[in-house]
PDB file as gemmi writes it, atoms N, CA and C in Angstrom:
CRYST1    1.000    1.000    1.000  90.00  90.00  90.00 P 1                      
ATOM      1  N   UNK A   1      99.900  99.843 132.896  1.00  0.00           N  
ATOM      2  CA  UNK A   1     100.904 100.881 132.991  1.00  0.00           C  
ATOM      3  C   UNK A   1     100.457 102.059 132.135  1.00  0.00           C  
ATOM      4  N   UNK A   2     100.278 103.799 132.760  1.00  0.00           N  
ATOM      5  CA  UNK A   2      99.990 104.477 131.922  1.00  0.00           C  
ATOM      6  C   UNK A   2     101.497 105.013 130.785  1.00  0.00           C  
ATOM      7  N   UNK A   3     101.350 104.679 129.969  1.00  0.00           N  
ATOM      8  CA  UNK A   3     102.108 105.234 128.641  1.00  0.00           C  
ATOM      9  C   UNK A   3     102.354 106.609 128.627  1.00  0.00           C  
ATOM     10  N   UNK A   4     101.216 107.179 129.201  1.00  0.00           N  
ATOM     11  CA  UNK A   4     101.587 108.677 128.886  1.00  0.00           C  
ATOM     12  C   UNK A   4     102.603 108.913 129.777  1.00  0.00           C  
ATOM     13  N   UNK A   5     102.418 108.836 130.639  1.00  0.00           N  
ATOM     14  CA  UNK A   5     103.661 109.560 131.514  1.00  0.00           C  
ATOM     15  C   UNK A   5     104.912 109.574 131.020  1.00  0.00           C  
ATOM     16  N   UNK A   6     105.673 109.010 130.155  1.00  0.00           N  
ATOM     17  CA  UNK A   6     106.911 109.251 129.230  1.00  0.00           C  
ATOM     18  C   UNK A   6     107.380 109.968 129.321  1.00  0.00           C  
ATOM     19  N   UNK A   7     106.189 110.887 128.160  1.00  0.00           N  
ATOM     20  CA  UNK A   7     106.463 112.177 127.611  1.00  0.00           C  
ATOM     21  C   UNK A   7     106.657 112.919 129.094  1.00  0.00           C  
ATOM     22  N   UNK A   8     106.829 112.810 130.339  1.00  0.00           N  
ATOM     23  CA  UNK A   8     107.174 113.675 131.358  1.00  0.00           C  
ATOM     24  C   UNK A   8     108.827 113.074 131.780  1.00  0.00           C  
ATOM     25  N   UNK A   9     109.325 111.749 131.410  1.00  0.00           N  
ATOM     26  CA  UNK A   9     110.784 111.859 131.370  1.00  0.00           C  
ATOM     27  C   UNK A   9     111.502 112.253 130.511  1.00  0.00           C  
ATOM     28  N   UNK A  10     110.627 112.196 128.848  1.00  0.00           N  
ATOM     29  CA  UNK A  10     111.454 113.040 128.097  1.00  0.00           C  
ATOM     30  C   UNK A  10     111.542 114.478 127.932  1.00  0.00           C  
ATOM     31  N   UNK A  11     111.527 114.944 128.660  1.00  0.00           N  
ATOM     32  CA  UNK A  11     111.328 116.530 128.500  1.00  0.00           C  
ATOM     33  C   UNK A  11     112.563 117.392 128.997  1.00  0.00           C  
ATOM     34  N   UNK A  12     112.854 118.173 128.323  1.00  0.00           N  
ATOM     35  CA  UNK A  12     114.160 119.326 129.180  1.00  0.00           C  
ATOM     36  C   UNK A  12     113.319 119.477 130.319  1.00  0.00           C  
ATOM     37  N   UNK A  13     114.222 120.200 131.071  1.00  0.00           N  
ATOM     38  CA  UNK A  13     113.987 121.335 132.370  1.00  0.00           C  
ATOM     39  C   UNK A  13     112.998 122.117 131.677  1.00  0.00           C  
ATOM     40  N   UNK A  14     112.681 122.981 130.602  1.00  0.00           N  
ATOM     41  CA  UNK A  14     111.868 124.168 130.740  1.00  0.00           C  
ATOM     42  C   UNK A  14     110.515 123.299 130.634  1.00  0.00           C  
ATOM     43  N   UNK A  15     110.294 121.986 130.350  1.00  0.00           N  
ATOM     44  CA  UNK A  15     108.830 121.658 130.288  1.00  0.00           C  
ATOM     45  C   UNK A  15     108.718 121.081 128.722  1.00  0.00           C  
ATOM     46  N   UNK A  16     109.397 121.183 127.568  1.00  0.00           N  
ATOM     47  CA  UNK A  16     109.152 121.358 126.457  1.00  0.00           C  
ATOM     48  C   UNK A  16     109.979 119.754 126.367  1.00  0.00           C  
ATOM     49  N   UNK A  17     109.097 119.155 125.324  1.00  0.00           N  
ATOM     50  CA  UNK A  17     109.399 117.203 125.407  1.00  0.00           C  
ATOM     51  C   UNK A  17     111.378 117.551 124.538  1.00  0.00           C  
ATOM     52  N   UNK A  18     111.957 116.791 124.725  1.00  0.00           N  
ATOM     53  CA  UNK A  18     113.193 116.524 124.116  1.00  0.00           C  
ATOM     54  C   UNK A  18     113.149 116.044 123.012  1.00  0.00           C  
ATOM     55  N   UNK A  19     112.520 115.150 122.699  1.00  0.00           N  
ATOM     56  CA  UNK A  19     112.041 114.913 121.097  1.00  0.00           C  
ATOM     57  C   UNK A  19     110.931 114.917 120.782  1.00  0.00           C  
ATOM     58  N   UNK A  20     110.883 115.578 119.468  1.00  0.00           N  
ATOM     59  CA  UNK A  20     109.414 115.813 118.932  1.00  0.00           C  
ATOM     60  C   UNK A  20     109.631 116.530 117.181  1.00  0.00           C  
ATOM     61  N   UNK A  21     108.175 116.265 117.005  1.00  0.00           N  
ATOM     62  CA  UNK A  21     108.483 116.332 115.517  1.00  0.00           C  
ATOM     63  C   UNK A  21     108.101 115.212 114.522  1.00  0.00           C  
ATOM     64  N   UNK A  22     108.297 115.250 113.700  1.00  0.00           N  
ATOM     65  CA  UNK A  22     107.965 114.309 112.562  1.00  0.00           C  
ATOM     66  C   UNK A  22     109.034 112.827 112.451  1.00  0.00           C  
ATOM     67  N   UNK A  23     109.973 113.156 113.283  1.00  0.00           N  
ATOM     68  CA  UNK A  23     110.479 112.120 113.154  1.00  0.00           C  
ATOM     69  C   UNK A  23     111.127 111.478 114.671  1.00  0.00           C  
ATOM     70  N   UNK A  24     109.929 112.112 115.797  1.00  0.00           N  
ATOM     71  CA  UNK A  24     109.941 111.063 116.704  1.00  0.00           C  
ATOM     72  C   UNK A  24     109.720 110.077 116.875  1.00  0.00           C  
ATOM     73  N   UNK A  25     109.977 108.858 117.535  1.00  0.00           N  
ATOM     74  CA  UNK A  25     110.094 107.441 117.446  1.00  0.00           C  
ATOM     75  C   UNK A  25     108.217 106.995 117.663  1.00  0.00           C  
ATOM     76  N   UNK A  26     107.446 107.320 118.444  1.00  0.00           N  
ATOM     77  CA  UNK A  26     106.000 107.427 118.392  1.00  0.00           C  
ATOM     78  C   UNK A  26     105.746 107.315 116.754  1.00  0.00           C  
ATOM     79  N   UNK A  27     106.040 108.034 116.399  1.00  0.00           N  
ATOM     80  CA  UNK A  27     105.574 108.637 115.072  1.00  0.00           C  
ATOM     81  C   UNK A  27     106.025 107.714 113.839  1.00  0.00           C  
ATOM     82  N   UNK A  28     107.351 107.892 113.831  1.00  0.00           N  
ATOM     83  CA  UNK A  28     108.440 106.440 113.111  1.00  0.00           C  
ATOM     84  C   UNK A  28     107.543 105.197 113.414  1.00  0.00           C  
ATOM     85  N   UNK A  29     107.135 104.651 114.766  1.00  0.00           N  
ATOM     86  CA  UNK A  29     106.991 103.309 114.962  1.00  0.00           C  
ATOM     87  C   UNK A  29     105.341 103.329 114.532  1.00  0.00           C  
ATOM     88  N   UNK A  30     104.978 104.524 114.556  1.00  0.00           N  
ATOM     89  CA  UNK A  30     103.537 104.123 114.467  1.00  0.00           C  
ATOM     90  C   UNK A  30     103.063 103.879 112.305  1.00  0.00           C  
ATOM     91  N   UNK A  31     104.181 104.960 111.650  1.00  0.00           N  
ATOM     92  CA  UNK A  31     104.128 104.800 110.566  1.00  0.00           C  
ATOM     93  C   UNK A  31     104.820 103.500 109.822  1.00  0.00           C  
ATOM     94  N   UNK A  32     105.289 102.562 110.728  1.00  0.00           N  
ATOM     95  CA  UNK A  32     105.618 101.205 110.364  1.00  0.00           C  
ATOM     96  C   UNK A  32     105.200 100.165 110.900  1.00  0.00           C  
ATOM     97  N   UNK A  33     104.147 100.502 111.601  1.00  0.00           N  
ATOM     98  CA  UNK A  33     102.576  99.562 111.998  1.00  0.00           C  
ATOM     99  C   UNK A  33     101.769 100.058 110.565  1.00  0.00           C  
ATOM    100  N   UNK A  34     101.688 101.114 110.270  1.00  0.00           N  
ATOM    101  CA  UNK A  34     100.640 101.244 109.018  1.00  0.00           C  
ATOM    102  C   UNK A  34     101.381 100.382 107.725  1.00  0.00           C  
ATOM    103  N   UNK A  35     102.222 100.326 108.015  1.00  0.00           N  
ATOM    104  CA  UNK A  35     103.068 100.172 106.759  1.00  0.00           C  
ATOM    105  C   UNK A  35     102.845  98.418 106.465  1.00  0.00           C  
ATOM    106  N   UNK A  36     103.128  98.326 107.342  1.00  0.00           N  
ATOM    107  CA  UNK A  36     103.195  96.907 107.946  1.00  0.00           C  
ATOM    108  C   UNK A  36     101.820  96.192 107.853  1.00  0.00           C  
ATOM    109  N   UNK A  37     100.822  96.514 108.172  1.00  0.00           N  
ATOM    110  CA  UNK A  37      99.222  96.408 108.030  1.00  0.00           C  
ATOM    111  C   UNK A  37      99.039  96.714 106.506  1.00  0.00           C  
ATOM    112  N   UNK A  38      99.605  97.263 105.893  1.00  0.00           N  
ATOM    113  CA  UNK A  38      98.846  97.384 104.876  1.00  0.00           C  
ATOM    114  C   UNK A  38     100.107  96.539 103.994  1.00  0.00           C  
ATOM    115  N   UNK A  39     100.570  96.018 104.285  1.00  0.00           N  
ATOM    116  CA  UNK A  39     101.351  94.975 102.863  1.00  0.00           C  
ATOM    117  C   UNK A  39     100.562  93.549 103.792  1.00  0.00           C  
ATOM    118  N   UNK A  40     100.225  93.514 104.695  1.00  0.00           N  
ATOM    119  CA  UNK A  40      99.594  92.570 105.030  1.00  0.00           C  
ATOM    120  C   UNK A  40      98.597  92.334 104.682  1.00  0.00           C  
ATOM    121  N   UNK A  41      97.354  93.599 104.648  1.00  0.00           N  
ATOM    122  CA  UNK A  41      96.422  93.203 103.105  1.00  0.00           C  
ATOM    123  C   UNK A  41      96.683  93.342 102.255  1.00  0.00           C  
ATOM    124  N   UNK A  42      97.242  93.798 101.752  1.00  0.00           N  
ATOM    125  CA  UNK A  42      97.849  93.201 100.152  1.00  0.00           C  
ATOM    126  C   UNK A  42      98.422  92.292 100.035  1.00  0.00           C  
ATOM    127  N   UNK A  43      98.997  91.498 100.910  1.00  0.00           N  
ATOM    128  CA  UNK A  43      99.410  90.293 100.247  1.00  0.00           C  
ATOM    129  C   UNK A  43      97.929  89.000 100.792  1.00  0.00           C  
ATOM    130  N   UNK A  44      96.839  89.521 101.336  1.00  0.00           N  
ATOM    131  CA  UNK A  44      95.854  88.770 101.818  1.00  0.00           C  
ATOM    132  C   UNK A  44      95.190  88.814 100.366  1.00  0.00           C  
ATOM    133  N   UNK A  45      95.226  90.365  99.893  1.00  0.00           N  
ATOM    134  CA  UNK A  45      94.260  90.479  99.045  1.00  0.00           C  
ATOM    135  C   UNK A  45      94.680  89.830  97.457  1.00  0.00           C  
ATOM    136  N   UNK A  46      95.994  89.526  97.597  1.00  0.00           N  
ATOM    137  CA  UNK A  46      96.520  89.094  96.048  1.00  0.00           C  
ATOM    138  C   UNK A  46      96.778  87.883  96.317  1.00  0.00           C  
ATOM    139  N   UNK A  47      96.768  86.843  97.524  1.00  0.00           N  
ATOM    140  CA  UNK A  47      96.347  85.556  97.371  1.00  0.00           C  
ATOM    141  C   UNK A  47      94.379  85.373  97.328  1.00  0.00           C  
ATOM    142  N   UNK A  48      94.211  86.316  97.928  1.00  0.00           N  
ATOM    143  CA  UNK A  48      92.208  86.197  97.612  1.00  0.00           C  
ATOM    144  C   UNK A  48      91.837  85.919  95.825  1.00  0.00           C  
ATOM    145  N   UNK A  49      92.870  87.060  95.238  1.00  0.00           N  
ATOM    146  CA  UNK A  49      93.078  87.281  93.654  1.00  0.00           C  
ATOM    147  C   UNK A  49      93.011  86.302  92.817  1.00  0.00           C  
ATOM    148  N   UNK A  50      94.370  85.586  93.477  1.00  0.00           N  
ATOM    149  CA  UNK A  50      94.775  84.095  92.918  1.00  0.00           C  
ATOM    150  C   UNK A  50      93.888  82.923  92.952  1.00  0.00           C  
ATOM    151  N   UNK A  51      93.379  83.217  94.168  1.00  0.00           N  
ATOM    152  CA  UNK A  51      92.732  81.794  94.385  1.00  0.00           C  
ATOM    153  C   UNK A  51      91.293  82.026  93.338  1.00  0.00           C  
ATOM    154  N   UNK A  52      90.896  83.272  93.619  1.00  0.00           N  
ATOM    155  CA  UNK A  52      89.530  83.188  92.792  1.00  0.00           C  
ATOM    156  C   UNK A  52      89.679  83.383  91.275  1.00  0.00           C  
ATOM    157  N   UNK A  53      91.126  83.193  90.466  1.00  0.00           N  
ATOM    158  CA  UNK A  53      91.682  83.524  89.384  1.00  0.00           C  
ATOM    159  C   UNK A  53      91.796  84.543  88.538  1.00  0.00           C  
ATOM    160  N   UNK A  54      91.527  85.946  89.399  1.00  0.00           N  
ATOM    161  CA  UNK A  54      91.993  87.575  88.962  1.00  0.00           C  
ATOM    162  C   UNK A  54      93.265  87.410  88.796  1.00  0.00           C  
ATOM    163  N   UNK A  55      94.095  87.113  89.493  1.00  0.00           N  
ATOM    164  CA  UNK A  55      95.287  87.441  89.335  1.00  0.00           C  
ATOM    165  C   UNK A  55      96.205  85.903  89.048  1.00  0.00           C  
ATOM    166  N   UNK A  56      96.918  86.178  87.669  1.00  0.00           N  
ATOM    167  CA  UNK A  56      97.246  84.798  86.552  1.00  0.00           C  
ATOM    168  C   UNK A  56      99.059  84.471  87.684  1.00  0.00           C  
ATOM    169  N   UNK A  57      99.623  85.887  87.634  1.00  0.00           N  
ATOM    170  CA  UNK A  57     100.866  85.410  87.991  1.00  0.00           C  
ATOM    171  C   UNK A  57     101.332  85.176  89.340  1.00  0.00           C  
ATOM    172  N   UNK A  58     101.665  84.000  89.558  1.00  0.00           N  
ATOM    173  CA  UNK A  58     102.199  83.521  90.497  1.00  0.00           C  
ATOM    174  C   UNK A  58     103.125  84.360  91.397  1.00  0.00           C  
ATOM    175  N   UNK A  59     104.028  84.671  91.023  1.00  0.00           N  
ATOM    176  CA  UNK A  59     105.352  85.615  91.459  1.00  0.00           C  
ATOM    177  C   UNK A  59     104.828  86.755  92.231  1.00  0.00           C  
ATOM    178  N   UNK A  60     103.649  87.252  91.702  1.00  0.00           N  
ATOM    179  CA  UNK A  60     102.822  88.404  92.208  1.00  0.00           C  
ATOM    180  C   UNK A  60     102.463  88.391  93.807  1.00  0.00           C  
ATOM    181  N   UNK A  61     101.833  86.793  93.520  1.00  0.00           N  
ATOM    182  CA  UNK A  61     101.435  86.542  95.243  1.00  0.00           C  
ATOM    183  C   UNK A  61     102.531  86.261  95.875  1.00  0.00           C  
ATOM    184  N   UNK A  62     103.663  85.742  95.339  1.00  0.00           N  
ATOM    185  CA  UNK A  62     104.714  85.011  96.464  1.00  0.00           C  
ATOM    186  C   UNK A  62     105.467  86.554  96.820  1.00  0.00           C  
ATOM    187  N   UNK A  63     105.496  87.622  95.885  1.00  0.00           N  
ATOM    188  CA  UNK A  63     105.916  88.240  96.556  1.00  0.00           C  
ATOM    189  C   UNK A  63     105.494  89.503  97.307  1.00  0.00           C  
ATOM    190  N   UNK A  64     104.491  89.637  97.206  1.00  0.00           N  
ATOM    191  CA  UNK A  64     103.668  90.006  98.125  1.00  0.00           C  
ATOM    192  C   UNK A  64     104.015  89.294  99.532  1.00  0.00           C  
ATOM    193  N   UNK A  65     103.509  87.745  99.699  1.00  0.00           N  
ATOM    194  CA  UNK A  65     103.456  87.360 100.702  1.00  0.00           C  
ATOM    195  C   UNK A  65     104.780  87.809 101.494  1.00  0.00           C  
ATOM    196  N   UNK A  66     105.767  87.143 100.484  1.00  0.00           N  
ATOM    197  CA  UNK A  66     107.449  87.701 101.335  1.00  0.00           C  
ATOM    198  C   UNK A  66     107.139  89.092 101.997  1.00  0.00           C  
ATOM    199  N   UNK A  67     106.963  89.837 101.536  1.00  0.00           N  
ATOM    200  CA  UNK A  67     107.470  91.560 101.507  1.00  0.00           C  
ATOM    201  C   UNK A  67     106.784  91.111 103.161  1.00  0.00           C  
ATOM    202  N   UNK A  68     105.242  90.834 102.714  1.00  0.00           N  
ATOM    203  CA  UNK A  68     104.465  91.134 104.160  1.00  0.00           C  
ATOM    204  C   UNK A  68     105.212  90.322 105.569  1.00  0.00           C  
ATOM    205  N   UNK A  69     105.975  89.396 104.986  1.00  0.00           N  
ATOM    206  CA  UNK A  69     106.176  88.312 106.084  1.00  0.00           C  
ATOM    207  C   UNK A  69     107.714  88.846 106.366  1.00  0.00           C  
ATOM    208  N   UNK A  70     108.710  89.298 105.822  1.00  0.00           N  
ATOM    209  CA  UNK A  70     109.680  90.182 106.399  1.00  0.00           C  
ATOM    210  C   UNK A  70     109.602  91.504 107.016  1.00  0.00           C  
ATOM    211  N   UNK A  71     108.369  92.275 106.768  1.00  0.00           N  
ATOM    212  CA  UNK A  71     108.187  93.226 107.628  1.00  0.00           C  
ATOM    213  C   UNK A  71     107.557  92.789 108.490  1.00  0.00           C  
ATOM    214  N   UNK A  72     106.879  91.714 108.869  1.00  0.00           N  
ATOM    215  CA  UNK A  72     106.887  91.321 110.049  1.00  0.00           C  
ATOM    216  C   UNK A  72     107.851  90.650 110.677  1.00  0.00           C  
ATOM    217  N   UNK A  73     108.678  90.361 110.101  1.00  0.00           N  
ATOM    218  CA  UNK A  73     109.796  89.360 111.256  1.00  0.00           C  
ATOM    219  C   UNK A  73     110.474  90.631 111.239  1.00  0.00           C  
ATOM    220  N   UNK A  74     110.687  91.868 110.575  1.00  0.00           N  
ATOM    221  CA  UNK A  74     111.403  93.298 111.289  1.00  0.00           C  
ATOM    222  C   UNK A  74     110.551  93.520 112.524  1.00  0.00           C  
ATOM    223  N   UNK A  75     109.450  93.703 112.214  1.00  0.00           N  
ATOM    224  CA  UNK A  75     108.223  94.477 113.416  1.00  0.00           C  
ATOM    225  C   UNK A  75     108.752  93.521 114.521  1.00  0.00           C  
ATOM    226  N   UNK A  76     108.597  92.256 114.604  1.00  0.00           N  
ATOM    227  CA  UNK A  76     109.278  91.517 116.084  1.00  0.00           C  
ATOM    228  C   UNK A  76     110.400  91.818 116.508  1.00  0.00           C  
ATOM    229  N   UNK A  77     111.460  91.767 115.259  1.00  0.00           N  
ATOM    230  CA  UNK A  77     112.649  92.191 115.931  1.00  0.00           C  
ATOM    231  C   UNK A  77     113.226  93.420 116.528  1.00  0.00           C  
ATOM    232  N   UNK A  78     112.284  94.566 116.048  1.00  0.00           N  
ATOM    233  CA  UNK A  78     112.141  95.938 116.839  1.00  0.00           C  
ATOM    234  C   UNK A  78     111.334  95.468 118.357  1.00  0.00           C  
ATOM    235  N   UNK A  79     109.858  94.911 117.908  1.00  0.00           N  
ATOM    236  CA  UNK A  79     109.698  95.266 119.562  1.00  0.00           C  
ATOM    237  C   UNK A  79     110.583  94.185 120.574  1.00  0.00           C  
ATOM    238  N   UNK A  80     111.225  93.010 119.768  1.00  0.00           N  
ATOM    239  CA  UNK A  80     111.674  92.567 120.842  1.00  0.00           C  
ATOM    240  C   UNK A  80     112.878  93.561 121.547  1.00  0.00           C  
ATOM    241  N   UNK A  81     113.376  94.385 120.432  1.00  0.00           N  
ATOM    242  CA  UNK A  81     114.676  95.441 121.155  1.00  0.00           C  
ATOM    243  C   UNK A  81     114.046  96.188 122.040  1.00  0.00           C  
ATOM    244  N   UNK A  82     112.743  96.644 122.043  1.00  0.00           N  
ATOM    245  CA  UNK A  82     112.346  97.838 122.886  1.00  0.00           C  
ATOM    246  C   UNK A  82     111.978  97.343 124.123  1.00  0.00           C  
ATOM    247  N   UNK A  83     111.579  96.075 124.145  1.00  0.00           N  
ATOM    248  CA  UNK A  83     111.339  95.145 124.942  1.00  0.00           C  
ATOM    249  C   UNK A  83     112.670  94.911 126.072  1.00  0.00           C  
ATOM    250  N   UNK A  84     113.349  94.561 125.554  1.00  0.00           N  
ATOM    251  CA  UNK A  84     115.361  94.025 126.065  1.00  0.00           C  
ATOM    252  C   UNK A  84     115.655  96.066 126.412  1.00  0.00           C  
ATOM    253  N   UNK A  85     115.142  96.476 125.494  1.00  0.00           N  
ATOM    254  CA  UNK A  85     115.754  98.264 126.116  1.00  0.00           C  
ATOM    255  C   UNK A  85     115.185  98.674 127.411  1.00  0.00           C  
ATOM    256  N   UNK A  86     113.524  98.206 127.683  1.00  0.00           N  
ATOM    257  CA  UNK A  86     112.988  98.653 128.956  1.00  0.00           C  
ATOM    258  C   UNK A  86     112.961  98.046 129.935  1.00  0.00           C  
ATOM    259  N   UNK A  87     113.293  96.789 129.728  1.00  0.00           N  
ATOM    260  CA  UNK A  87     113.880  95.792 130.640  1.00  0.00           C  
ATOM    261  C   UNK A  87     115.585  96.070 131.322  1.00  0.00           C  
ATOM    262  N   UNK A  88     116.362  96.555 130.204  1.00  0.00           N  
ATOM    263  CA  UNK A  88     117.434  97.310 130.883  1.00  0.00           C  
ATOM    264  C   UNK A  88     117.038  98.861 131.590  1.00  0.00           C  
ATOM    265  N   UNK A  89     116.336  99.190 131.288  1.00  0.00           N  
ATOM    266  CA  UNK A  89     116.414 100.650 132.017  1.00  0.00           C  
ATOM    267  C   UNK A  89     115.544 100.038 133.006  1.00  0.00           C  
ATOM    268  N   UNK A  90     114.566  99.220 133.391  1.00  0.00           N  
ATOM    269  CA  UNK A  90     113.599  98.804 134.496  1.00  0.00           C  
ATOM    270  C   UNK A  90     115.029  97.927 135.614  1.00  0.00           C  
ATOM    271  N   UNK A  91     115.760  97.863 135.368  1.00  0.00           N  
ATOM    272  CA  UNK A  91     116.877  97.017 135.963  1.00  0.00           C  
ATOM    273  C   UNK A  91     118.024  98.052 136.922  1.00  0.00           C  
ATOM    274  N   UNK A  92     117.899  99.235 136.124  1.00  0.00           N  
ATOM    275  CA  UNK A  92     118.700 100.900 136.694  1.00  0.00           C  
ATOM    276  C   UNK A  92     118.462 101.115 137.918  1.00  0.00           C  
ATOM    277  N   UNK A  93     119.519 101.113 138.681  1.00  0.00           N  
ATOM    278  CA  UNK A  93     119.044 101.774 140.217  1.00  0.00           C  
ATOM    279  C   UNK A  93     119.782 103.353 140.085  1.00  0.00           C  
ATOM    280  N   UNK A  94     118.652 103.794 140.546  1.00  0.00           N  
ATOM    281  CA  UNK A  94     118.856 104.798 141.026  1.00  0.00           C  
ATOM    282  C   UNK A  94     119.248 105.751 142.041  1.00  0.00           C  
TER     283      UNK A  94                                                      
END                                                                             
């Protein structure tokens, strides 16, 4: 499926997209894939720490690991919504 074509339902009449900007959802979702990737190496990299004995405190890695492992059970529970959202609009007759 091409993706791009979207940006041609979101658009007013004059041609110009309906949302855009810094805090379009592209943009939002893509800055919480980075976000998301990177507590995921960090919490790779502060159990690497532990195990090779850089890093003494415990608490450090567990919470690391948490942080990384609830922004991922958010990240599923977003795409599963966007998922259930395009599945309702793929269901729309027109």
């Amino acid at each position: 499926m091409d993706v791009t074509k979207v940006g041609s339902i979101l658009s007013t009449p004059d041609n110009k997209p309906a949302i855009s900007g810094p805090g379009s959802f592209g943009t939002v979702l893509n800055n919480l894939l980075t976000e998301l990737n990177t507590s995921q190496i960090k919490a790779d990299e502060a159990l690497k720490g532990f195990l090779s004995g850089q890093i003494q405190d415990l608490h450090q890695v567990v919470a690391a690991t948490e942080e990384a492992k609830l922004m991922f059970e958010l990240a599923v529970q977003v795409r599963n919504k966007v998922i259930e959202a395009y599945q309702e609009i793929a269901r729309m007759q027109f």
